[in-house]
C-alpha positions, 0 to 999 in steps of 0.5 A: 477488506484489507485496508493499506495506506502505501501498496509498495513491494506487495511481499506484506500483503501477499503473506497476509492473503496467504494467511487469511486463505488459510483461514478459510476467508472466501474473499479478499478486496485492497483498499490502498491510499497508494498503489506503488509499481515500480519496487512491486516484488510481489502480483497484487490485485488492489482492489480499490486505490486513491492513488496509483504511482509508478515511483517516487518517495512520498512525503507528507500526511502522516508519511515521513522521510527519516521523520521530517516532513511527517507534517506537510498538510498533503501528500507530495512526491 
C-alpha cells in the first residue's frame, strides 16, 4: 500500500511502481488524499482516494500556496 496525499501528474508514483515491480512486490494498492486528473501525464490506477478532482489548486490542511494558507483548517480549492 502506497499512501499519497495529492495524485497530480502521476510521474512520481509511475517511477515508484516501476521500482517496486522490480523488487519483486506482487501487488500495489494507492491510497490517495486527492486524485487530481487533469495535469495527469502519466496512467495511474488509485486504488482508494478521499478526494477526486478535475482541477483546481488546493489551499489548506497542511497543503500551501508559496507558504501562505498552509493553516486554513480545511481543505479549499
Amino acid at each position: 500500500m502506497v499512501l499519497e496525499e495529492i495524485v497530480d501528474t502521476g510521474l512520481t508514483l509511475t517511477t515508484l511502481i516501476d521500482e517496486l515491480k522490480r523488487l519483486g512486490v506482487a501487488s500495489v494498492a494507492i491510497c490517495a488524499l486527492v486524485n487530481k486528473h487533469a495535469r495527469r501525464q502519466a496512467e495511474v490506477d488509485v486504488t482508494y482516494a478521499g478526494i477526486e478532482l478535475d482541477d483546481g489548486f488546493l489551499v489548506g490542511y497542511g497543503l500551501d500556496l508559496a507558504e501562505l494558507k498552509r493553516n486554513l483548517p480545511a481543505i479549499y480549492v
